[in-house]
GUNU-418624 format. One record per residue (C-alpha): residue in three letters; z, x, y. Coordinates in steps of 0.25 Angstrom, whole numbers, padded with zeros to 4 digits, always signed. Layout:
<sites>
ALAZXY;...
</sites>
This chain:
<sites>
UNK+0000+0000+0000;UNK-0005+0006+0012;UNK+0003+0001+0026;UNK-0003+0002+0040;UNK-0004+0017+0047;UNK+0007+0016+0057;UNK+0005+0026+0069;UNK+0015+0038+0070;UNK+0027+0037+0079;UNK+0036+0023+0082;UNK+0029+0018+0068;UNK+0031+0032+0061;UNK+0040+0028+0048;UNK+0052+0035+0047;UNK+0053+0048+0038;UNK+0065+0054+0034;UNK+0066+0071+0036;UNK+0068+0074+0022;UNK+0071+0089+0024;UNK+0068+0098+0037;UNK+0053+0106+0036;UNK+0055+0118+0027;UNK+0047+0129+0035;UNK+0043+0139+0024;UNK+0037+0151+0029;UNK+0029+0161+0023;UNK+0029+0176+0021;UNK+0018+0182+0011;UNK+0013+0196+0014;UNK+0000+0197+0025;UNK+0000+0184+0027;UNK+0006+0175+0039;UNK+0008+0162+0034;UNK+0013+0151+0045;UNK+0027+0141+0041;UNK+0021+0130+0030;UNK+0033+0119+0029;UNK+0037+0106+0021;UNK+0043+0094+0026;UNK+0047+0083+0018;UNK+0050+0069+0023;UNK+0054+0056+0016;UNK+0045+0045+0021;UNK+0044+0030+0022;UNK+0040+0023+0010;UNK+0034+0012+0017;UNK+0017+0016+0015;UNK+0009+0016+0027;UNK+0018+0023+0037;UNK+0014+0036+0043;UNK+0024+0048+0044;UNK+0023+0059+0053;UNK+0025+0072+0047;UNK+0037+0082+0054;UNK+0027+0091+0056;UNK+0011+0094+0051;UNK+0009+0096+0039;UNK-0004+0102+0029;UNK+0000+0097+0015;UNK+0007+0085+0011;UNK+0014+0079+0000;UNK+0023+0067-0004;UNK+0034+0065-0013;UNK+0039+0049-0017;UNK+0047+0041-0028;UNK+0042+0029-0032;UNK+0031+0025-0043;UNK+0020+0024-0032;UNK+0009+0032-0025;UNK+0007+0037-0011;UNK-0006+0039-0004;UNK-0005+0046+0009;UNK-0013+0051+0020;UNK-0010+0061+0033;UNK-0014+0063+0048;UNK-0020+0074+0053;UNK-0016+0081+0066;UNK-0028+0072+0072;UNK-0025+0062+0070;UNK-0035+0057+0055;UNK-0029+0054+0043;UNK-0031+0058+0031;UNK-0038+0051+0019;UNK-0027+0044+0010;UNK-0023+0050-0003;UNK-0013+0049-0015;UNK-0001+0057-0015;UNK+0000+0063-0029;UNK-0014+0062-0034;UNK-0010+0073-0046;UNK+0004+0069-0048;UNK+0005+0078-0060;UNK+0004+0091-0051;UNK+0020+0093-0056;UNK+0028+0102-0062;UNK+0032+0100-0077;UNK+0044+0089-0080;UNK+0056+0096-0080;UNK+0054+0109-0074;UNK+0063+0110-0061;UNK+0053+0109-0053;UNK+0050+0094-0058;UNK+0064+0088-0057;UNK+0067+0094-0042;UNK+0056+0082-0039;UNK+0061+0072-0049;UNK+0059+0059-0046;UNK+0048+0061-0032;UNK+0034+0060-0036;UNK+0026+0072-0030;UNK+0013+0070-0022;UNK+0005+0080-0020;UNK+0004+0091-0011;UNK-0010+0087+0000;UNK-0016+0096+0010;UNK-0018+0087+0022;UNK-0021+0097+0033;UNK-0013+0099+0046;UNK-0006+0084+0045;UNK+0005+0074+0054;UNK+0006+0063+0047;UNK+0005+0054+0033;UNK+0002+0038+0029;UNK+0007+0034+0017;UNK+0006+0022+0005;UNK+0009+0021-0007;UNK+0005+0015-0021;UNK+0018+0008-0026;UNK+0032+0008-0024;UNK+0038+0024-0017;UNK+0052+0024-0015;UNK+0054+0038-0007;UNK+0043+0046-0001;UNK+0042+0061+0003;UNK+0033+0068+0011;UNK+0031+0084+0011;UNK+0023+0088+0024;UNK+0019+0103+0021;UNK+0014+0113+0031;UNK+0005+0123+0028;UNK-0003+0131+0038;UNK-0013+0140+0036;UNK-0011+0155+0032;UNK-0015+0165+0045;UNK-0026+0173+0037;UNK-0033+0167+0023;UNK-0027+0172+0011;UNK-0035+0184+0005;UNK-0037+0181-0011;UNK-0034+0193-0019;UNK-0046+0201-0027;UNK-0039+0201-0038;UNK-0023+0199-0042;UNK-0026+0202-0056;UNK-0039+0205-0066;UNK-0050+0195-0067;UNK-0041+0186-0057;UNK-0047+0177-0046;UNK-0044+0179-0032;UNK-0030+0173-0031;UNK-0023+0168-0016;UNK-0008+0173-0021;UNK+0004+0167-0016;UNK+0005+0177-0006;UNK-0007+0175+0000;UNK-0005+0159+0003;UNK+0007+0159+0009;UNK+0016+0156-0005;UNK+0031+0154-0001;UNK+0039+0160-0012;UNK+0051+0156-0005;UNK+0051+0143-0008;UNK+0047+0145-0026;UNK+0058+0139-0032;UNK+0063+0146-0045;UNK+0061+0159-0039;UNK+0071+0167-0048;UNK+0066+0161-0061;UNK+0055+0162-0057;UNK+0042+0152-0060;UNK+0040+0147-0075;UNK+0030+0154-0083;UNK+0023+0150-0095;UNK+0019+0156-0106;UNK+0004+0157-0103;UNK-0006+0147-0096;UNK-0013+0138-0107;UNK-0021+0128-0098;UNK-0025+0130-0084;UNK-0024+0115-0078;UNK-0034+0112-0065;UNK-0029+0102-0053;UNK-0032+0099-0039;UNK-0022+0099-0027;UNK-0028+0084-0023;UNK-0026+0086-0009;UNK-0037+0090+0002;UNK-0051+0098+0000;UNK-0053+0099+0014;UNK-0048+0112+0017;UNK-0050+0126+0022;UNK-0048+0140+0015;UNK-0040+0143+0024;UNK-0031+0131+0021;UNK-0030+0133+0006;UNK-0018+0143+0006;UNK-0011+0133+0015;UNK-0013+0122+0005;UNK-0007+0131-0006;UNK+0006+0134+0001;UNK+0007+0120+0005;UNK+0006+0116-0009;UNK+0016+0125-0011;UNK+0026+0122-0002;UNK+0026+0106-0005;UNK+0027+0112-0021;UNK+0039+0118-0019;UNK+0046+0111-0008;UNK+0040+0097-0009;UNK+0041+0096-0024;UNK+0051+0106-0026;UNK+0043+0115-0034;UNK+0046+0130-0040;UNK+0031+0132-0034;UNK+0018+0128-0029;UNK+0013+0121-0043;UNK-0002+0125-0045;UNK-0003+0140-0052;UNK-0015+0141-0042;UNK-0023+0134-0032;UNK-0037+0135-0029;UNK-0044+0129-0015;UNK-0059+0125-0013;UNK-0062+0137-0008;UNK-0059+0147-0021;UNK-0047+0151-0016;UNK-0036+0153-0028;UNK-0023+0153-0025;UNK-0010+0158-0033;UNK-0001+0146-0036;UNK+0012+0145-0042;UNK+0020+0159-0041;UNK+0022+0168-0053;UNK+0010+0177-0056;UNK-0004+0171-0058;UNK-0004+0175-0073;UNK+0007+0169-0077;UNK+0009+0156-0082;UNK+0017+0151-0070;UNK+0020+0136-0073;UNK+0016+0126-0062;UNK+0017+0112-0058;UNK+0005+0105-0058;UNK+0003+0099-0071;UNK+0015+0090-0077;UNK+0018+0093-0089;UNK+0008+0105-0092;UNK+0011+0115-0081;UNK+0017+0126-0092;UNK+0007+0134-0097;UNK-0004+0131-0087;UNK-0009+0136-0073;UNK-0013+0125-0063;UNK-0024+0127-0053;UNK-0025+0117-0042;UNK-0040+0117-0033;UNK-0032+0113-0020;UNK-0041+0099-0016;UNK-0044+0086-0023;UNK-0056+0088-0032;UNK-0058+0071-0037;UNK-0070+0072-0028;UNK-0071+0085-0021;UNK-0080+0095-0030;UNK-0073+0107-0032;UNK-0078+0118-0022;UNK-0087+0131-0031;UNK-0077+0140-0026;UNK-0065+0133-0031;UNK-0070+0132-0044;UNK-0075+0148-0045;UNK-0060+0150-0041;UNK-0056+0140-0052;UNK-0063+0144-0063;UNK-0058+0161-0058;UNK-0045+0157-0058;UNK-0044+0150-0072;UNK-0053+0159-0080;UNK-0043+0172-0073;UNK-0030+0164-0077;UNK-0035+0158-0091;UNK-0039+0173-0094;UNK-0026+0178-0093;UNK-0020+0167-0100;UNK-0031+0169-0111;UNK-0034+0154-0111;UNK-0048+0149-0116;UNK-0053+0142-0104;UNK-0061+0132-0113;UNK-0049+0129-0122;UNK-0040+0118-0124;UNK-0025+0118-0125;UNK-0015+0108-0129;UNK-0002+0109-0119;UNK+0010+0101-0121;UNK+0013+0092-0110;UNK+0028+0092-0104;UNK+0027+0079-0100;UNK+0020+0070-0090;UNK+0016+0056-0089;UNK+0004+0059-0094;UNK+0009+0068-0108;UNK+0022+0067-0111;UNK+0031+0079-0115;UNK+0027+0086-0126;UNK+0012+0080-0127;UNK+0000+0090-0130;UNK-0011+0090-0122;UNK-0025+0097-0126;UNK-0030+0103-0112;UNK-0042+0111-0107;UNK-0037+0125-0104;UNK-0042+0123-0091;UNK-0039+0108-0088;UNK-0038+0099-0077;UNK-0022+0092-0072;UNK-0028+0079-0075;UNK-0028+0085-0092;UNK-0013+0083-0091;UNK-0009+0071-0082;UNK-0019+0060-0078;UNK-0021+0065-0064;UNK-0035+0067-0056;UNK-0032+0082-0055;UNK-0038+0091-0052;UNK-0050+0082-0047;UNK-0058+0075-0055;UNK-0072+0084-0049;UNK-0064+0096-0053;UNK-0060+0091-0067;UNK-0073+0088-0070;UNK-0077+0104-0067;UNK-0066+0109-0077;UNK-0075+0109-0089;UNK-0083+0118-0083;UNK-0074+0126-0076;UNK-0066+0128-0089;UNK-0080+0135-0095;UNK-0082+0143-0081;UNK-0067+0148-0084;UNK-0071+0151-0098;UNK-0082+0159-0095;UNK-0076+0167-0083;UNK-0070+0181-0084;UNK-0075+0183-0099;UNK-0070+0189-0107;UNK-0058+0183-0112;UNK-0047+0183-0123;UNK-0041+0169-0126;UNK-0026+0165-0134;UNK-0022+0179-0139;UNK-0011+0177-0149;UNK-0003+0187-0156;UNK+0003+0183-0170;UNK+0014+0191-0176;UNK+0023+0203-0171;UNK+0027+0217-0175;UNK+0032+0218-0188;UNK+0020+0211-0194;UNK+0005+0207-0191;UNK+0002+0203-0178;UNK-0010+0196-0174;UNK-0018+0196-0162;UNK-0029+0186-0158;UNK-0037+0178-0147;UNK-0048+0173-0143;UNK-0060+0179-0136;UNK-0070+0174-0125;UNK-0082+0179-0132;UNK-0082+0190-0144;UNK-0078+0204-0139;UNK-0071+0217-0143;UNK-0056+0216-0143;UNK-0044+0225-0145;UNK-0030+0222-0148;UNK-0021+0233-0143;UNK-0005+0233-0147;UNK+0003+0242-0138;UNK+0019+0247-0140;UNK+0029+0246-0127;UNK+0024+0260-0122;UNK+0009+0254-0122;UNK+0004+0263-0135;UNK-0006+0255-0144;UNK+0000+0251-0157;UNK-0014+0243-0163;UNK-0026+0240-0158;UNK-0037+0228-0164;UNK-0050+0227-0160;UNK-0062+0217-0163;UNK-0074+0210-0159;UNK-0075+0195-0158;UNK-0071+0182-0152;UNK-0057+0183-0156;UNK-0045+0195-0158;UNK-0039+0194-0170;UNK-0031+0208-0173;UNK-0018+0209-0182;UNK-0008+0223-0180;UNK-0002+0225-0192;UNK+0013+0228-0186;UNK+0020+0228-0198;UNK+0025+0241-0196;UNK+0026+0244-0183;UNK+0041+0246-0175;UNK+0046+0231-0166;UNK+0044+0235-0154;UNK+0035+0228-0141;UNK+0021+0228-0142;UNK+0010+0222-0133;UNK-0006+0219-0138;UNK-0017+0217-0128;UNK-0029+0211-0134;UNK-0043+0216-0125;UNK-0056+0208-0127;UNK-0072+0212-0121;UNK-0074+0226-0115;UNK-0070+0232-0102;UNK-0067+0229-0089;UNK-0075+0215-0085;UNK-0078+0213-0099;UNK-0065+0214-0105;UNK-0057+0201-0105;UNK-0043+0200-0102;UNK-0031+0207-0111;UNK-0023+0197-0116;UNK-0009+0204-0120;UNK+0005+0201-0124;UNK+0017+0206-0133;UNK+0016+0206-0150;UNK+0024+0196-0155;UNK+0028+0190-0140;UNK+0012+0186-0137;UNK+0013+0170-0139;UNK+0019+0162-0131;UNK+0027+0151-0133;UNK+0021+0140-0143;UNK+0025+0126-0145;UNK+0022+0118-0157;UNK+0020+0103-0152;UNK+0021+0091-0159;UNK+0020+0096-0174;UNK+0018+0083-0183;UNK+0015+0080-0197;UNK+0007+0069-0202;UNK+0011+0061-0210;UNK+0025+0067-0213;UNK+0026+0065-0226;UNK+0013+0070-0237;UNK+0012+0063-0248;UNK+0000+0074-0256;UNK-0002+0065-0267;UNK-0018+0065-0266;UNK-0020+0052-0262;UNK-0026+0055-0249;UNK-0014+0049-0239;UNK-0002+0057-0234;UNK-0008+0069-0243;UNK-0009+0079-0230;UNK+0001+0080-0217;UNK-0005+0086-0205;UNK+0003+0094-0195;UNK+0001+0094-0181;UNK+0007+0102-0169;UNK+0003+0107-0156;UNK+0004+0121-0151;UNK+0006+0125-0135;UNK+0000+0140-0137;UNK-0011+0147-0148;UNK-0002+0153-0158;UNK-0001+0156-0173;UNK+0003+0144-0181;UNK+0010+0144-0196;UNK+0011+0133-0202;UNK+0023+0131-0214;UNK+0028+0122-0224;UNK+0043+0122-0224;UNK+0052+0115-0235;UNK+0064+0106-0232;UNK+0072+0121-0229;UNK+0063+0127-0220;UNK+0057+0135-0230;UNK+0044+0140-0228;UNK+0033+0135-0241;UNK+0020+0137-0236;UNK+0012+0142-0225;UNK+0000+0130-0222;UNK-0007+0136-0211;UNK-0007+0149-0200;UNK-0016+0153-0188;UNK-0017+0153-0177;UNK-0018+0140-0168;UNK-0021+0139-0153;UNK-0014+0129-0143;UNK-0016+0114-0145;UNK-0016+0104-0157;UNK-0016+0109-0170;UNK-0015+0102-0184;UNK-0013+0106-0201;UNK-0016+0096-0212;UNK-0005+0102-0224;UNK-0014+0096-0234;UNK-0011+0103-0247;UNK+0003+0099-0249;UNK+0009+0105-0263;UNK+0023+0106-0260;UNK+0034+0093-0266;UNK+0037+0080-0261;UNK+0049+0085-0251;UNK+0051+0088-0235;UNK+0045+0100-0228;UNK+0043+0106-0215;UNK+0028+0110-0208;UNK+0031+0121-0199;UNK+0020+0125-0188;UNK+0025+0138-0184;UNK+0019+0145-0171;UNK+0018+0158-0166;UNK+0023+0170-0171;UNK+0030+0169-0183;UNK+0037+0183-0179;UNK+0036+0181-0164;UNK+0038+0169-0156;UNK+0034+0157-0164;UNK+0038+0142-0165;UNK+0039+0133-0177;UNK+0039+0118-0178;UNK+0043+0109-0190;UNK+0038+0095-0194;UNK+0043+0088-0207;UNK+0035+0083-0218;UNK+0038+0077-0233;UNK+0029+0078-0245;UNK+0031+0066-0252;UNK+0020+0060-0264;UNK+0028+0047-0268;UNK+0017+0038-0263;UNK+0002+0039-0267;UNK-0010+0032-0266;UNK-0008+0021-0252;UNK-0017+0014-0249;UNK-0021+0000-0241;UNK-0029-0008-0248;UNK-0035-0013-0235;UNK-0034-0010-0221;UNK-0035-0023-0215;UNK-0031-0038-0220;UNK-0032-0052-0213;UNK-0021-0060-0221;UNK-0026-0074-0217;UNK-0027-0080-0230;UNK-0041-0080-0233;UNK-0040-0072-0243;UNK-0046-0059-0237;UNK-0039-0046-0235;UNK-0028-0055-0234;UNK-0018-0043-0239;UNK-0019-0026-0239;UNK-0011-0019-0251;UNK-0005-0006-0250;UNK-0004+0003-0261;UNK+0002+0014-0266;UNK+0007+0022-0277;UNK+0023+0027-0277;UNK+0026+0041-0287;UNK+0041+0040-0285;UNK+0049+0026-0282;UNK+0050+0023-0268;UNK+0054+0014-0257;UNK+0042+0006-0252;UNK+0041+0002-0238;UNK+0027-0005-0232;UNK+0029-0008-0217;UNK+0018-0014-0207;UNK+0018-0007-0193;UNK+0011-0010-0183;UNK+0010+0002-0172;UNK+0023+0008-0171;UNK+0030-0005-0175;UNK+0034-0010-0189;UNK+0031-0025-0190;UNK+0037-0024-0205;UNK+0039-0020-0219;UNK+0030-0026-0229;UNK+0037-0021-0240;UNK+0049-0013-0245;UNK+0052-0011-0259;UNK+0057+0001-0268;UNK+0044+0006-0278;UNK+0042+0014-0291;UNK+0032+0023-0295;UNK+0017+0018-0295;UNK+0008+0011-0288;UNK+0014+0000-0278;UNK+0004-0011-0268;UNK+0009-0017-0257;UNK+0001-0030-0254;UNK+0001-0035-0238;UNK-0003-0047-0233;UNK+0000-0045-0218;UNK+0014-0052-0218;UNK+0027-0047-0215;UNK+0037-0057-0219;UNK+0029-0069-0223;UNK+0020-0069-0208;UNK+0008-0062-0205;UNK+0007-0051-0195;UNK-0002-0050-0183;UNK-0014-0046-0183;UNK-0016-0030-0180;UNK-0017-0016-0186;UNK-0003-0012-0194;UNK+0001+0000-0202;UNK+0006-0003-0217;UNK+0015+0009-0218;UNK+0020+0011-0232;UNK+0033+0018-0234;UNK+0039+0026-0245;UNK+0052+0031-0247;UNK+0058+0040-0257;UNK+0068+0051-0259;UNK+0060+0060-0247;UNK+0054+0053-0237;UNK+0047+0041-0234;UNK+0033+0042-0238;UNK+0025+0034-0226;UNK+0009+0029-0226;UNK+0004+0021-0215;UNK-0008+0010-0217;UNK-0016+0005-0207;UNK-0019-0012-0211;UNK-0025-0022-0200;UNK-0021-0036-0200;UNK-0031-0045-0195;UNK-0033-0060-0195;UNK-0041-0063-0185;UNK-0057-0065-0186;UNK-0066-0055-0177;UNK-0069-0062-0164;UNK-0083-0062-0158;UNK-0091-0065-0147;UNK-0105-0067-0141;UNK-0105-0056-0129;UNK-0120-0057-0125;UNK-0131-0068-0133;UNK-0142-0063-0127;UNK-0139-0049-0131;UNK-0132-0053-0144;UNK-0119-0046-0141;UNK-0107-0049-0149;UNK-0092-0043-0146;UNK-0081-0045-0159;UNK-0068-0040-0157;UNK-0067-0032-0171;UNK-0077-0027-0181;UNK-0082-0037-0190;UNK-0094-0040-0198;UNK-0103-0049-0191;UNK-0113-0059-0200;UNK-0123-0066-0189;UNK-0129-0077-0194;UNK-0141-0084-0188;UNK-0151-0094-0194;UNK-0154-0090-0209;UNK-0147-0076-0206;UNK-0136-0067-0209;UNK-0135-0053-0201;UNK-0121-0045-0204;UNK-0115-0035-0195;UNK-0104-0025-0194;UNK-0099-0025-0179;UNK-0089-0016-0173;UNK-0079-0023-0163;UNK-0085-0025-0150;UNK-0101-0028-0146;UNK-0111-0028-0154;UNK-0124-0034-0154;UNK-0134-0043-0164;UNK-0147-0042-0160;UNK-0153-0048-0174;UNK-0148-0061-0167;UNK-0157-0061-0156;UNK-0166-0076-0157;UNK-0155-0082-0165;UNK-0148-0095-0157;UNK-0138-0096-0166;UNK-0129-0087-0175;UNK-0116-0086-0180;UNK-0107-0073-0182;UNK-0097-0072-0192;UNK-0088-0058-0190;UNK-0077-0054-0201;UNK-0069-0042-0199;UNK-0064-0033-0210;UNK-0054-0043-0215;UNK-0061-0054-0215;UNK-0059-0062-0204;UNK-0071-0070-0199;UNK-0075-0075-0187;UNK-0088-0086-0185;UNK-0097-0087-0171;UNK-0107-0094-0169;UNK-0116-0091-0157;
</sites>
């Protein structure tokens, strides 16, 4: 609801000072930065009043309670207005529930921050109830002297605008003696857009970054600013969050996946506006330089479990590009969707940047034993694997030619000690990729094993082709070697049923050849290192052969007493006495018990005819679920039976195209004058064209229980 602009001055509404300006001044080496500040006022809730700021501002952004939306728009120094815009366009720009920087703004939602240009006021409404509302009014002004880019901070690194250079405050970063959080490496780079103004200088851009900065910190009451870099439409790349541009510095801009990726942000809204060549030259630079030295396949997919959002919940895996846009992981329009549309290119310009290259190198073992070195390669190339002691002497060496390293050191016999391995791909100088390096038996980082299931829990390997096989799934965060065992009742390992290793992401085994007694066992998926860092997850499951041989006579019945598939009969055949349970469910939800009785050996038939207790049920889809229980466990196998009692509908949708619609499919007899024509239909349209010049026919449609319906046309 939008009220009537109201001119400034006796109809000003009044605002409340919520704390005095915060003038944070700037002290970076060789360059003079003038006084940005933040004020923050609590404003009128009632929409359409205009507010005059303390003083001028550049960049604005709001803070409210209350489950609505706010639009807003500002005054110029001139007098114009603005156009009008949302808030919190990409309200996912936050940091990961939980973290301190999340709960110091508990309860407020967060707008956004918007470059607006020098500015007076701002005019706003809202869509739906706001209790409380916050304005942050940042000023910002323009450093004396354009930042000069770097050549080079690093090898093979784009030019970088560092903190110094745009004026960062490093006063003002919270945590400062922890220092920031830093994950183990960078698994998915995640692309956004800042959503506020394109129209703005060069000279403007560093500006926009501190000010972004400052309502981070001091307007959210963040450790930092939350992009890991920041890129304008002129090319210009920008150092974002502190704590060393190859680390994997954690941020806040992605809810819920922010550990384990870098964000970078294209300052601008990119829904219509098409992203500038020089920004995406700088785009594509900056990812293939900071995928490199994460060894991170540009054109792979990860799976990355989410910490929660309202879009995944905590502990949900999500497959994603490696380079992918925020709207992957929340339903946001970021980063644009003109610049969304580029990523698929983009990711294959990054792939094919900077060659060659060394993908996922993972060390398995450690001294003492065999330790194995592999990774993956660009393109096939001469590699060498070079093992080096404390004092930097070379302990072994490997070498190959291919598209993959795969060396093993024999370490059997040599003294505990610290070693480091660098593995070295291509030739010299440009044509040698990057060296990916670490410690033996401290190389993988921390591995989680996700969601490990078995299906079903209890195999029953009697050669009747149901419940013969169980199959394992799980989820790993990182590439790692996988083991997986199967564990007696005491945690006793009996055998090994599978080894390798697997990369991030989901993974499944089918443990079809069980040989082992009826009784309970463990599967154990083991990750890692069995002599380094390694982690192990456990899921129960029973082997149990006292049912054979279910099956369901028929999938479907239609118990109307005509005579026809009137009942369905479940049979089985029980090798040791057992309790005997058949329920009907429906969904989640147990309608009922058919039957409970206690069985001997042979063969057994439960007959049903779609009543519980005397009435019949409803119409609709139901599981049978037949339930053994002996000495063990209960035995469990579900059966999929429709109930249905209604005749298929039909209707004439278009007689002069003879266009028919039936609700389900059905066999369709047409008959017309001395003929009889049968169809198989599918449910929805379908046509009879062999009708055409006949003025009358009939249709008679039976589904496949025989229900029959007559129409006569």
């Amino acid at each position: 609801m939008a009220g009537a602009l109201r001119p400034s001055g006796a109809g000003r509404p009044r605002v409340k000072l919520f704390f005095a300006a915060l003038a944070v001044f700037f002290a970076a080496p060789a360059v003079a930065v003038a006084a940005p500040s933040v004020v923050a006022r609590n404003l009128s809730v009632q929409a359409g009043l205009v507010a005059q700021a303390p003083n001028t501002f550049d960049l604005v952004g709001l803070h409210w309670k209350g489950s609505g939306a706010i639009r807003f728009r500002t005054q110029r120094a001139d007098g114009t207005w603005s156009r009008w815009q949302l808030s919190a366009p990409e309200v996912d720009d936050l940091p990961d529930r939980g973290t301190p920087e999340a709960k110091r703004s508990r309860g407020w939602h967060l707008g956004n921050p918007f470059w607006v240009g020098r500015s007076e006021r701002i005019q706003y409404r809202f869509d739906g109830p706001v209790k409380k509302l916050r304005a942050f009014f940042v000023r910002s002004p323009l450093l004396r002297g354009t930042p000069q880019r770097l050549q080079a901070f690093t090898e093979n690194a784009p030019p970088v605008i560092t903190r110094a250079q745009w004026g960062a405050n490093e006063s003002i970063r919270r945590n400062k003696k922890k220092g920031p959080k830093i994950a183990d490496n960078v698994q998915v780079a995640i692309v956004h857009h800042t959503a506020g103004t394109n129209n703005y200088s060069r000279s403007q851009s560093a500006a926009i970054v501190r000010g972004i900065e400052l309502y981070h910190v001091l307007g959210n009451h963040w450790d930092d600013i939350g992009y890991n870099f920041l890129i304008d439409r002129y090319g210009q790349v920008f150092e974002g969050r502190y704590g060393g541009m190859t680390k994997a510095v954690v941020g806040a801009h992605a809810l819920g996946f922010n550990s384990g990726s870098v964000g970078v942000a294209l300052l601008g809204n990119y829904n219509n506006a098409t992203l500038t060549s020089a920004a995406r030259a700088s785009l594509v630079a900056l990812l293939a330089w900071r995928l490199d030295v994460a060894h991170l396949d540009p054109l792979s997919q990860v799976t990355r479990i989410s910490t929660g959002n309202p879009e995944y919940s905590k502990g949900t895996p999500v497959a994603l590009n490696a380079i992918s846009g925020h709207r992957d992981t929340y339903p946001t329009s970021c980063p644009g969707t003109n610049l969304y549309a580029q990523l698929p290119s983009i990711r294959r310009q990054v792939a094919a940047t900077g060659l060659p290259k060394i993908y996922s190198p993972i060390v398995i073992g450690g001294v003492g034993g065999n330790v194995r070195f592999t990774a993956r390669l660009s393109s096939r190339l001469p590699w060498t694997v070079t093992v080096t002691d404390s004092l930097g002497r070379t302990v072994a060496t490997g070498t190959g030619t291919g598209s993959a390293v795969d060396y093993t050191w024999d370490a059997t016999l040599t003294p505990i000690s610290s070693y480091s391995y660098t593995i070295t791909a291509g030739g010299v100088g440009t044509a040698a990729a990057r060296p990916a390096t670490g410690l033996v038996g401290a190389t993988l980082p921390t591995v989680f094993i996700s969601q490990l299931k078995v299906d079903p829990s209890v195999v029953s390997p009697n050669g009747d082709g149901v419940g013969d096989a169980a199959r394992s799934t799980y989820i790993l965060t990182e590439s790692a070697p996988v083991t997986i065992t199967l564990e007696d009742s005491g945690g006793r390992t009996l055998s090994t049923l599978s080894s390798g290793v697997a990369d991030h992401g989901s993974h499944s085994f089918l443990w079809n050849r069980v040989t082992v007694p009826d009784g309970r066992y463990a599967i154990a998926v083991t990750a890692g290192s069995p002599t380094g860092k390694h982690v192990t997850s456990r899921v129960t499951v029973y082997v149990d052969r006292t049912v054979s041989q279910p099956r369901l006579s028929a999938p479907a019945l239609s118990p109307n007493g005509d005579g026809r598939f009137d009942t369905t009969a479940l049979s089985f055949r029980l090798n040791v006495g057992a309790q005997v349970r058949v329920e009907l469910w429906r969904g989640s939800k147990l309608v009922g018990t058919v039957m409970t009785q206690t069985l001997g050996v042979g063969p057994a038939q439960v007959t049903w005819d779609g009543t519980l207790a005397g009435k019949r049920v409803a119409d609709g889809s139901y599981q049978l679920v037949l339930k053994v229980k002996d000495t063990l466990t209960t035995v469990t196998q579900s059966f999929p039976v429709v109930v249905d009692t209604r005749p298929p509908r039909l209707r004439l949708a278009s007689r002069s195209r003879l266009r028919f619609w039936t609700n389900e499919r059905a066999m369709v007899t047409a008959s017309f004058g001395s003929r009889r024509v049968v169809r198989r239909v599918r449910a929805g349209y379908f046509t009879l064209p062999f009708l055409r010049g006949a003025r009358h026919f009939t249709l008679t449609a039976t589904d496949s229980v025989g229900n029959t319906s007559v129409s006569r046309f």
